[in-house]
C-alpha positions as a LaTeX table, in Angstrom:
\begin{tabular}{lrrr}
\hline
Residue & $x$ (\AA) & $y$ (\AA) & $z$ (\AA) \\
\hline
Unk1 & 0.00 & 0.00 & 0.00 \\
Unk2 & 1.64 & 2.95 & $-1.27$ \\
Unk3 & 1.61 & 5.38 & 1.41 \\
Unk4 & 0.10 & 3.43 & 3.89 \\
Unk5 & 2.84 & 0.83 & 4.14 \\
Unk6 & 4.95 & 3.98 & 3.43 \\
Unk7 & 5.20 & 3.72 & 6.88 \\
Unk8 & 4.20 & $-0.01$ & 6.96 \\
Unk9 & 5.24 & $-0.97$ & 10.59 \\
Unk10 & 6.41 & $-4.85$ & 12.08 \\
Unk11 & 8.11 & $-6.36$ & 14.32 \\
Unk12 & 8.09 & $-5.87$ & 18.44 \\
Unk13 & 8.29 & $-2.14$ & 17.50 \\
Unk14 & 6.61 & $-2.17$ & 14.28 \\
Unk15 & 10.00 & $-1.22$ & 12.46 \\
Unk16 & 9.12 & 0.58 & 9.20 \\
Unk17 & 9.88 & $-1.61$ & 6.03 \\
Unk18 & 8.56 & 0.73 & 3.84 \\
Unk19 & 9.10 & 4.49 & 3.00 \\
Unk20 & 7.76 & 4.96 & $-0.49$ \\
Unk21 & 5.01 & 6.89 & $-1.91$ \\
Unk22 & $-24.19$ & $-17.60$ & 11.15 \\
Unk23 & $-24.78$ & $-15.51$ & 7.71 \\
Unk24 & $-28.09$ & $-14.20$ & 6.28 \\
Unk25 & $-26.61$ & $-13.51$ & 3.02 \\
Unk26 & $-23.15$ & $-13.96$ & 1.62 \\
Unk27 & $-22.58$ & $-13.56$ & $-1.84$ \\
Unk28 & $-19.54$ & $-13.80$ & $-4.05$ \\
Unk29 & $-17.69$ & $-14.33$ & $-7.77$ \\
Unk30 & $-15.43$ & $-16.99$ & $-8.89$ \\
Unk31 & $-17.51$ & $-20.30$ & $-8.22$ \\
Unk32 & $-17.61$ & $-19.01$ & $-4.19$ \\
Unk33 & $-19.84$ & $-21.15$ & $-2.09$ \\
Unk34 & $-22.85$ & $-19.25$ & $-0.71$ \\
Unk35 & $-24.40$ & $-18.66$ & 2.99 \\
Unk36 & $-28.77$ & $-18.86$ & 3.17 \\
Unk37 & $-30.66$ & $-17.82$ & 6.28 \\
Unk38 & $-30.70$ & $-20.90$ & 7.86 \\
Unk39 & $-25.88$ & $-21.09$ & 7.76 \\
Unk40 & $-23.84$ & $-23.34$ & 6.26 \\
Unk41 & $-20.36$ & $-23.40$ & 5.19 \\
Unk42 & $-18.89$ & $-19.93$ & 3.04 \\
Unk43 & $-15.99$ & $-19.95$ & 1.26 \\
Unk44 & $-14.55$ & $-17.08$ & 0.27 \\
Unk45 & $-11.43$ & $-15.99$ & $-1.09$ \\
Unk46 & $-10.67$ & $-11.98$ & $-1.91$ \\
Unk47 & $-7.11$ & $-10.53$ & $-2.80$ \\
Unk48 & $-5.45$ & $-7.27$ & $-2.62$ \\
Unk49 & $-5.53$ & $-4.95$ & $-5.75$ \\
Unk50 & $-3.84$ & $-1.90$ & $-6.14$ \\
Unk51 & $-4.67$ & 0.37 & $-8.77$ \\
Unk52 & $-2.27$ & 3.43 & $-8.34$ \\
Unk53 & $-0.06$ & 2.52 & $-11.76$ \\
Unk54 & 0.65 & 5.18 & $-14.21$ \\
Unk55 & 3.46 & 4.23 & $-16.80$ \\
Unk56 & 5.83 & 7.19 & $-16.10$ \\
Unk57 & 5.38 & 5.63 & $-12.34$ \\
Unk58 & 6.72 & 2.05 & $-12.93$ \\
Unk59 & 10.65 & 3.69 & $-12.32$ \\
Unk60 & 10.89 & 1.00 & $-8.97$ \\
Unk61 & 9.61 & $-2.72$ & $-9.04$ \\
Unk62 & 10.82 & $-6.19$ & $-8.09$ \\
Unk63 & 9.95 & $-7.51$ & $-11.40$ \\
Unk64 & 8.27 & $-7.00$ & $-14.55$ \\
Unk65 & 4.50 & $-7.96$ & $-14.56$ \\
Unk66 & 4.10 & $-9.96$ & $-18.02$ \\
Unk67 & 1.50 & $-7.53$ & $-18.75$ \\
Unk68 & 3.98 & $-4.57$ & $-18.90$ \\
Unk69 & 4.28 & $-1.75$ & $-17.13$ \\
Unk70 & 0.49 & $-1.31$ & $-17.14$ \\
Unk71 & $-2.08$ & 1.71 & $-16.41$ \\
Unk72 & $-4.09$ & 0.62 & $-14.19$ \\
Unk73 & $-6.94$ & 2.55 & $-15.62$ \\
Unk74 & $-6.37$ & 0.61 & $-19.11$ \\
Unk75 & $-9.17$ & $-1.50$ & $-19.89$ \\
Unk76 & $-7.46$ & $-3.91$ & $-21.55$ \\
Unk77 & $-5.41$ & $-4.87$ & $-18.28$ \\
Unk78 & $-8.70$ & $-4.69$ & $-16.05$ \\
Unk79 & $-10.03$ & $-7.30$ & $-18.10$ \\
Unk80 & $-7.17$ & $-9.63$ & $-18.19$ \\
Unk81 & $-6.89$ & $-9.34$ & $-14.96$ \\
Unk82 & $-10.69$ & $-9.78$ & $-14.18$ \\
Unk83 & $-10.44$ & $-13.56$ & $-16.27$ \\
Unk84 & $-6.82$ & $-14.27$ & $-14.92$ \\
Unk85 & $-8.85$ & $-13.68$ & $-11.09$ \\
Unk86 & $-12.48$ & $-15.25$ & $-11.92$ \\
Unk87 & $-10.91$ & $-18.36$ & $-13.51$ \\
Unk88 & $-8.21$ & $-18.82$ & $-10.59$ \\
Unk89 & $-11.39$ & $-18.95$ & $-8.29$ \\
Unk90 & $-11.22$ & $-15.54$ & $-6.46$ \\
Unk91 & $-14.44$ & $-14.09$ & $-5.25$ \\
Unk92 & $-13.60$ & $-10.30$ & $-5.08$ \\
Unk93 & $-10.83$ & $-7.77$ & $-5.58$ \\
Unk94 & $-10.05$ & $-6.46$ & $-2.63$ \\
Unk95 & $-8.87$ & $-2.33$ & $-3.37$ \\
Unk96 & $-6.86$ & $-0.44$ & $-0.99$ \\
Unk97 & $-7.82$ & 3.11 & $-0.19$ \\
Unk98 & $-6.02$ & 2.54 & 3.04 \\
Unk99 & $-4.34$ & 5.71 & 2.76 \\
Unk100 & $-6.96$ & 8.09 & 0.71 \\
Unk101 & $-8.47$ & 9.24 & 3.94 \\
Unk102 & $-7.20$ & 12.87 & 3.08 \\
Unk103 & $-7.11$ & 12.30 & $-0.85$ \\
Unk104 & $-7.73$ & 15.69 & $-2.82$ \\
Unk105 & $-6.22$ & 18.14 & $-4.98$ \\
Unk106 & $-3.34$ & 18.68 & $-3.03$ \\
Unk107 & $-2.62$ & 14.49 & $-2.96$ \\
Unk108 & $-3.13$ & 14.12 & $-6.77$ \\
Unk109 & $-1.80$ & 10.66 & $-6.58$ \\
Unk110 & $-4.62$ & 9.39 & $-4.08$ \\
Unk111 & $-7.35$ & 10.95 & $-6.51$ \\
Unk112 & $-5.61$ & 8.71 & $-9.08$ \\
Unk113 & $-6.35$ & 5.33 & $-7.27$ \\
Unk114 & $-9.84$ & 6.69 & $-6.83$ \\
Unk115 & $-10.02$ & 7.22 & $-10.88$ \\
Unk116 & $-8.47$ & 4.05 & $-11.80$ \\
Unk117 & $-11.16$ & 2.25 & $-9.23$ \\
Unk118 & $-13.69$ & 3.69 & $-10.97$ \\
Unk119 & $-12.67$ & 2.56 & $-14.22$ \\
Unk120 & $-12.55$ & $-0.72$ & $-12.81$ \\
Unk121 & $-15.71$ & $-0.75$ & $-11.90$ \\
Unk122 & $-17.08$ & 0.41 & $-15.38$ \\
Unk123 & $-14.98$ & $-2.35$ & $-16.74$ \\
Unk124 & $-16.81$ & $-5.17$ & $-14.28$ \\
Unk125 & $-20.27$ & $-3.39$ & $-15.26$ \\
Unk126 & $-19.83$ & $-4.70$ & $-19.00$ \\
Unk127 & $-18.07$ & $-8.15$ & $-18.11$ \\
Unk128 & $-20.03$ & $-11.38$ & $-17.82$ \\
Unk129 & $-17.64$ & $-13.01$ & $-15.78$ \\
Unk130 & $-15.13$ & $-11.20$ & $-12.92$ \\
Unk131 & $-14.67$ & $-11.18$ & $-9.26$ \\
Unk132 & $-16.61$ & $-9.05$ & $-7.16$ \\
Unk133 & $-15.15$ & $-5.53$ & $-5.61$ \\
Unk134 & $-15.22$ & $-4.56$ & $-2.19$ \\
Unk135 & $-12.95$ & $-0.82$ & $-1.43$ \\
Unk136 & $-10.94$ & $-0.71$ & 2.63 \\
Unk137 & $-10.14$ & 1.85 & 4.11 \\
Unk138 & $-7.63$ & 3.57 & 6.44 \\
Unk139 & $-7.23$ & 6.34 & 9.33 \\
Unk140 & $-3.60$ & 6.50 & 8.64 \\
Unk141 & $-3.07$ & 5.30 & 12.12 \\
Unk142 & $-5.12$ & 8.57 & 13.64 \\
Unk143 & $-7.85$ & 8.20 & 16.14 \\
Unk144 & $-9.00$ & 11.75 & 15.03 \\
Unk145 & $-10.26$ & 10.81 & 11.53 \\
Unk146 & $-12.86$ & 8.60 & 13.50 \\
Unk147 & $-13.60$ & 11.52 & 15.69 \\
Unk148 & $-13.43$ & 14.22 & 13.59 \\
Unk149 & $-15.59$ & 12.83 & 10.80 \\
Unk150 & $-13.33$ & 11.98 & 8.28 \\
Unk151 & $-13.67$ & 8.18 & 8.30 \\
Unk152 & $-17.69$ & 8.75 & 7.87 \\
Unk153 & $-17.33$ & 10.93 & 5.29 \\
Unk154 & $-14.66$ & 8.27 & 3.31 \\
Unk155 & $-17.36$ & 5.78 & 4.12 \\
Unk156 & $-20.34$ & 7.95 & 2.55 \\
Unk157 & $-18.12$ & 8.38 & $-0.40$ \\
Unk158 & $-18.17$ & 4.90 & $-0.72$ \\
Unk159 & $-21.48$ & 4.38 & $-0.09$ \\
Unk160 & $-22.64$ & 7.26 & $-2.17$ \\
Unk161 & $-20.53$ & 6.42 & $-5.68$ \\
Unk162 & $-20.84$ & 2.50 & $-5.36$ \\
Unk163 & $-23.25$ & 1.51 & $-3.01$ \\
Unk164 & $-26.33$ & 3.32 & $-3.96$ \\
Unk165 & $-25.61$ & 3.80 & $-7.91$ \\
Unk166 & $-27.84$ & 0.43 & $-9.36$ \\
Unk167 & $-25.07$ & 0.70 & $-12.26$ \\
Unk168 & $-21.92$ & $-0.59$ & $-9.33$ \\
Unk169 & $-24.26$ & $-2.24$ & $-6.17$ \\
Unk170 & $-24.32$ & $-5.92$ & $-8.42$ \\
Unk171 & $-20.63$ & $-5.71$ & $-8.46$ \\
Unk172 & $-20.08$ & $-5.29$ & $-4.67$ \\
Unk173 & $-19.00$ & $-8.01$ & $-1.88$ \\
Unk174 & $-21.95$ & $-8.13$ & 0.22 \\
Unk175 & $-21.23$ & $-10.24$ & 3.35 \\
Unk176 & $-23.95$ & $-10.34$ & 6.42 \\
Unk177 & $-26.56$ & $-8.85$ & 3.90 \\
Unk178 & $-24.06$ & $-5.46$ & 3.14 \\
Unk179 & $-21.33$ & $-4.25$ & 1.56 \\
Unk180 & $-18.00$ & $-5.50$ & 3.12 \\
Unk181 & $-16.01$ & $-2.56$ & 4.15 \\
Unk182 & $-12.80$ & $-3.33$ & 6.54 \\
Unk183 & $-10.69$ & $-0.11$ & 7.85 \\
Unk184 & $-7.16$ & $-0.01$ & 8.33 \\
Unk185 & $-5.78$ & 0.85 & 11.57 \\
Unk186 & $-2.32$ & 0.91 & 11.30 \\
Unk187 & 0.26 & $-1.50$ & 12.52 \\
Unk188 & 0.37 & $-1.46$ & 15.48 \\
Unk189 & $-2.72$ & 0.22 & 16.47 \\
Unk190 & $-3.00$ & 3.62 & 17.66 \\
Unk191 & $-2.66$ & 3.07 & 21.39 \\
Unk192 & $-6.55$ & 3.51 & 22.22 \\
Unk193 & $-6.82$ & 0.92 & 19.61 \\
Unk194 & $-4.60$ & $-2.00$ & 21.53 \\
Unk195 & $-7.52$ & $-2.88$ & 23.50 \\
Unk196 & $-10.14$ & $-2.84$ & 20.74 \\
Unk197 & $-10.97$ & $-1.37$ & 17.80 \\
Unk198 & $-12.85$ & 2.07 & 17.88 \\
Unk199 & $-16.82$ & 2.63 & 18.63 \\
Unk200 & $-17.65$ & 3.12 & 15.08 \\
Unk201 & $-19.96$ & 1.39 & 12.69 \\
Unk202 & $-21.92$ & 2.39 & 9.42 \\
Unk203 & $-24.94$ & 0.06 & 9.36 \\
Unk204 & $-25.25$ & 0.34 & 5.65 \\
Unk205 & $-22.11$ & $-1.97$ & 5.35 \\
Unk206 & $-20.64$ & $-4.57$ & 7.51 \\
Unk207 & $-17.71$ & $-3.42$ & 9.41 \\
Unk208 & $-14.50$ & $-4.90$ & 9.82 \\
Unk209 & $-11.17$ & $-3.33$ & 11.70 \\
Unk210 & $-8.00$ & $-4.68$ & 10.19 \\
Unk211 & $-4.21$ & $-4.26$ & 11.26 \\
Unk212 & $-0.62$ & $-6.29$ & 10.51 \\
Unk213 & 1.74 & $-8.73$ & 11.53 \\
Unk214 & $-0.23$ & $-9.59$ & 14.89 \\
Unk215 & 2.58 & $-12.21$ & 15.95 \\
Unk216 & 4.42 & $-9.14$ & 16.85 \\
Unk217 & 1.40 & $-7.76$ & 18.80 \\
Unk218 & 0.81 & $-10.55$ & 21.74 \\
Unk219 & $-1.65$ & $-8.76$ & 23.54 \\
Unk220 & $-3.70$ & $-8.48$ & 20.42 \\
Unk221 & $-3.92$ & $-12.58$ & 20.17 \\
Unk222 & $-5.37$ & $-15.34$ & 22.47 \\
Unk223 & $-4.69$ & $-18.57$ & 22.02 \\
Unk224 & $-3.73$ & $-20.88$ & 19.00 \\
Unk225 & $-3.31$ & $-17.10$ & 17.16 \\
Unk226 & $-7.05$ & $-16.12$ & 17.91 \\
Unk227 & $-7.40$ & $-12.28$ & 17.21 \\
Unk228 & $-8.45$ & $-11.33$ & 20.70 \\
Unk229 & $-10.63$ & $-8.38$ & 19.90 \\
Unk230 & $-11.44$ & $-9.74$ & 16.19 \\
Unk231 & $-9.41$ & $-7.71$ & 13.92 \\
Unk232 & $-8.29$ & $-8.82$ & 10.76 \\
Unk233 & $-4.76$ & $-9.09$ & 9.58 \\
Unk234 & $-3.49$ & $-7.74$ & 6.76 \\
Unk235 & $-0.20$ & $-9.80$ & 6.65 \\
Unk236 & 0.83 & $-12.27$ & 9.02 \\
Unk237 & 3.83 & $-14.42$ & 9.56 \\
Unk238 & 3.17 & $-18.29$ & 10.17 \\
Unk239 & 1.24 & $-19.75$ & 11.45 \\
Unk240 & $-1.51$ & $-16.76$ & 10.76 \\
Unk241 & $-3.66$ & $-15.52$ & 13.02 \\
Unk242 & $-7.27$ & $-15.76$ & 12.85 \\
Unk243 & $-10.61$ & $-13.53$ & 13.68 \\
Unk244 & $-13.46$ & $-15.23$ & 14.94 \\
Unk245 & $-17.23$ & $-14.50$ & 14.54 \\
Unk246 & $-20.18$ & $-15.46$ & 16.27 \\
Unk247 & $-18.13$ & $-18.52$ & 17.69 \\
Unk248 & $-16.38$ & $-19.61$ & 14.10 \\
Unk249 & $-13.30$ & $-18.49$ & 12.14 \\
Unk250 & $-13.65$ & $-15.93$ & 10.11 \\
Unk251 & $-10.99$ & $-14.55$ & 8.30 \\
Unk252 & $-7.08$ & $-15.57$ & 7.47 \\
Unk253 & $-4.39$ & $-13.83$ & 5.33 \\
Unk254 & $-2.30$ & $-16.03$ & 3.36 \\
Unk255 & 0.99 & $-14.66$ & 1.34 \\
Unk256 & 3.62 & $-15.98$ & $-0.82$ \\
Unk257 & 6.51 & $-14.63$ & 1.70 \\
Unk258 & 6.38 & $-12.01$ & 4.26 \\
Unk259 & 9.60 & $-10.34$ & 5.82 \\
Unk260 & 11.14 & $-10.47$ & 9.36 \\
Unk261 & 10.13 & $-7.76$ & 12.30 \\
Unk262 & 12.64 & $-5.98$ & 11.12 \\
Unk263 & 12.49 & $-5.68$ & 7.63 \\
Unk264 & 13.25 & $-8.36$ & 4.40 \\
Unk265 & 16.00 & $-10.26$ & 4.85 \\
Unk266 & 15.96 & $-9.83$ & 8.93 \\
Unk267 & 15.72 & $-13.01$ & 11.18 \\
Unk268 & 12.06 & $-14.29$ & 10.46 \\
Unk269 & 11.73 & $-13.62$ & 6.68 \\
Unk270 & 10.61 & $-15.94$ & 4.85 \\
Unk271 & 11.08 & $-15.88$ & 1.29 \\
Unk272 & 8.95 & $-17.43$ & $-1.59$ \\
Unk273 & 10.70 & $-21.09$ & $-1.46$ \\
Unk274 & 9.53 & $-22.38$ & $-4.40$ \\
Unk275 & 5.69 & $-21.54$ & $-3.50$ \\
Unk276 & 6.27 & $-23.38$ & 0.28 \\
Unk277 & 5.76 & $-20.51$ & 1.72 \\
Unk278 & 2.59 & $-20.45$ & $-0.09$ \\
Unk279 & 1.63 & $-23.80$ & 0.41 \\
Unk280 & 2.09 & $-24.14$ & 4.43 \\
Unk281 & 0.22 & $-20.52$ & 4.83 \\
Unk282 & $-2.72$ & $-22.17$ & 2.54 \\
Unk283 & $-2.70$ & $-25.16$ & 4.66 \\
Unk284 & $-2.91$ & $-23.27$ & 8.03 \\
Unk285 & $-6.32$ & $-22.26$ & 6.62 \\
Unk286 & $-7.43$ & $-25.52$ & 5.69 \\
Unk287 & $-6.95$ & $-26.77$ & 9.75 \\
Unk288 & $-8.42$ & $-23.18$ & 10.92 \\
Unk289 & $-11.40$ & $-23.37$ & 8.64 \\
Unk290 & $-12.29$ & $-19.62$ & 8.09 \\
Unk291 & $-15.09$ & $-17.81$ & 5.61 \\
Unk292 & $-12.84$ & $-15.76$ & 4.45 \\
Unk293 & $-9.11$ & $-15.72$ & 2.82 \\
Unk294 & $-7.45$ & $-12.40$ & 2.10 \\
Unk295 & $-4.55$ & $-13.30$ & $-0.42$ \\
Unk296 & $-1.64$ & $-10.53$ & 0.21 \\
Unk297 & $-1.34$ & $-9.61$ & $-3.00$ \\
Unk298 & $-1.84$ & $-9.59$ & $-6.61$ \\
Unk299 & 0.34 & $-6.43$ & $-7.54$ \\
Unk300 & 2.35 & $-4.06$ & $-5.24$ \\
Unk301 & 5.41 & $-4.59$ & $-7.23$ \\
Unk302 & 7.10 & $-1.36$ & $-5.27$ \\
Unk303 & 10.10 & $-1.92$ & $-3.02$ \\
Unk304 & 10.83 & $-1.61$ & $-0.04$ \\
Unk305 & 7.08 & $-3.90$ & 0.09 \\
Unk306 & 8.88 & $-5.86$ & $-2.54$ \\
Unk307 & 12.27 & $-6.03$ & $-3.09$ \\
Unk308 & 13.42 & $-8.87$ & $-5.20$ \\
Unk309 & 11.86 & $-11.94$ & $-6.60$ \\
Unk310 & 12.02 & $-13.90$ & $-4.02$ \\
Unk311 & 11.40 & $-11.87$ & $-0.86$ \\
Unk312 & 8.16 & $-10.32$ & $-2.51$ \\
Unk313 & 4.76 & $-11.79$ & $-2.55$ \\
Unk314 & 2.93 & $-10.24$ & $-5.52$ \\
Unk315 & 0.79 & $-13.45$ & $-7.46$ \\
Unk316 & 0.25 & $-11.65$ & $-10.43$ \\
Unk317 & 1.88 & $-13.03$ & $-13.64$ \\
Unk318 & 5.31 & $-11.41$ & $-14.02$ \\
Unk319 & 8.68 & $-11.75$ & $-16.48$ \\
Unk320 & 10.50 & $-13.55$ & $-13.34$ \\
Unk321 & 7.45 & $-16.08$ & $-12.46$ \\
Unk322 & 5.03 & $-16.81$ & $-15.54$ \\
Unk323 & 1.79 & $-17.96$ & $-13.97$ \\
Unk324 & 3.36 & $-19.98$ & $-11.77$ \\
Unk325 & 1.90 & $-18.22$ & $-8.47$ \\
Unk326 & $-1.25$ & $-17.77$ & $-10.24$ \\
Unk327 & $-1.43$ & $-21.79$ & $-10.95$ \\
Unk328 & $-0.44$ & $-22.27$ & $-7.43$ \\
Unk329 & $-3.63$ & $-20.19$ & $-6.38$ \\
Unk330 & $-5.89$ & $-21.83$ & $-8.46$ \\
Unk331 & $-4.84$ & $-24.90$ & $-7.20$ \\
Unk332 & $-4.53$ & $-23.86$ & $-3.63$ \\
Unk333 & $-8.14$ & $-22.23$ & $-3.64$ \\
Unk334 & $-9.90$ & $-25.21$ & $-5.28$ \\
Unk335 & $-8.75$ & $-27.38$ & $-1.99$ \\
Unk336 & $-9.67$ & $-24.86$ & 0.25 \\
Unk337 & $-13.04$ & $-24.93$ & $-1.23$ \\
Unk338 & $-13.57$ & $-28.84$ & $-0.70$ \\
Unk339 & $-11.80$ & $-29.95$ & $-3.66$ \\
Unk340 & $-13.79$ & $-28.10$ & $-6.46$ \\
Unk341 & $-12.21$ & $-27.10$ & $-9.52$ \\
Unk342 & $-12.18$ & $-23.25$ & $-9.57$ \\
Unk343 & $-14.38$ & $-22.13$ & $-12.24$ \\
Unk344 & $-12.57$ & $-21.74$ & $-15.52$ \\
\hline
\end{tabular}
């Protein structure tokens, strides 16, 4: 995340590794299992998506992605990913605004993501076949955007461009009967946030509190890596942590490498290794069981979040990889989901 994991912090101090720019209703793409009234199991499987490429902007990357050095606003990319996505099995695109809390005119490169998601989403609107979308958000590790406003005013932007335009609600993540919408606190938490996450809720969406790396952040897990007060993780070490809902897992993170507390290449990275990294953090959620898998990521691509091919953990199809990764997921998601083929 651009300028949220510009100050992305891990480890026991949350060192920065990154200074750069019971359901009623569950619904999904990609083949995903589906909740009635009455329970039952959900599968779901979402991924991050970042859409703040520009051409002049590739100057820093880990790798080439085998689609070039893309626009994210170009159609032709949106729907090559959209088919790569759909027929690997994921249900929804998960696309960070973690850090537009403040976009405007003076942050032209926040009001970019916020284009190129748009385009997206006009994309999806003429496609048969795609993942759903569902937007997160940040505070930028500030209590005061929840105070102040800020965060309900991000939320009614939201609300107000996707949520209640009949052209974009079809393509939306609803989970619990709304949209999904999970906020960003930071990592780690502000401090009135290490005992819980803040008193806020929208009840036009479904609200979820995420933060990082909770193995470095004891007092934020029980046991067996149970998120204590139920936030989500946006990238986790192994064995992953968990949140749990109304008495059952609900959501896991799984990557293709993650970096030590302090930083890539520190004790406690964990590079790609030939997809094992992959594979063991996949098979962590088979024994948890969860609704939901968050895939960290389909295309960062900017060190210091990257920084070579095999301390990175972008999925996407690149010069280095081929579809490897993206076979890997297919294959990977299809056995989470009880042995189904993905939908091709």
């Amino acid at each position: 995340m651009l300028e949220r994991r510009n100050r992305l912090l891990i480890g026991a101090t949350c060192a920065t590794i990154l200074l750069a720019t019971g359901c009623r209703h569950l619904t999904g793409g990609g083949g995903a299992q589906r909740d009635g009234a009455t329970g039952g199991a959900v599968q779901l499987v979402g991924i991050g998506y970042q859409c703040w490429f520009r051409p002049l902007e590739w100057d820093k990357r880990w790798d080439e992605p085998e689609l070039g050095l893309y626009d994210s606003s170009d159609p032709d990319v949106i729907r090559q990913h959209a088919e790569w996505l759909e027929d690997a099995g994921v249900d929804f695109v998960w696309i960070d605004w973690s850090n537009n809390i403040m976009a405007g005119p003076e942050r032209p490169g926040l009001l970019r993501i916020e284009d190129a998601t748009r385009a997206l989403f006009d994309v999806y609107a003429e496609l048969e076949h795609k993942p759903k979308i569902s937007i997160f958000l940040g505070i930028d590790g500030n209590p005061e955007h929840v105070a102040n406003g800020n965060l309900a005013r991000k939320a009614d932007q939201v609300y107000d461009t996707y949520v209640a335009d009949p052209k974009y609600r079809p393509l939306l993540l609803e989970y619990l009967g709304k949209p999904l919408l999970v906020i960003y606190v930071w990592c780690p938490p502000p401090p009135a946030y290490l005992s819980g996450p803040p008193d806020w809720d929208d009840p036009r969406f479904t609200v979820r509190w995420m933060t990082g790396f909770m193995d470095d952040q004891p007092y934020l897990v029980a046991g067996d890596g149970r998120s204590k007060f139920g936030y989500w993780s946006w990238w986790d070490r192994s064995p992953q942590t968990y949140s749990v809902f109304d008495g059952k897992p609900e959501a896991m993170v799984v990557s293709a490498a993650f970096p030590g507390p302090r930083g890539w290449g520190t004790e406690g990275t964990m590079g790609r290794r030939d997809g094992d990294t992959f594979r063991e953090q996949w098979a962590r959620v088979r024994a948890v069981g969860p609704k939901i898998v968050l895939i960290n990521s389909w295309n960062e691509w900017v060190p210091n979040e990257e920084i070579d091919p095999e301390f990175s953990n972008d999925v996407e199809p690149s010069k280095v990889f081929g579809h490897f990764y993206l076979d890997l997921m297919r294959t990977e998601i299809a056995r989470f989901k009880g042995g189904r083929q993905a939908s091709r």
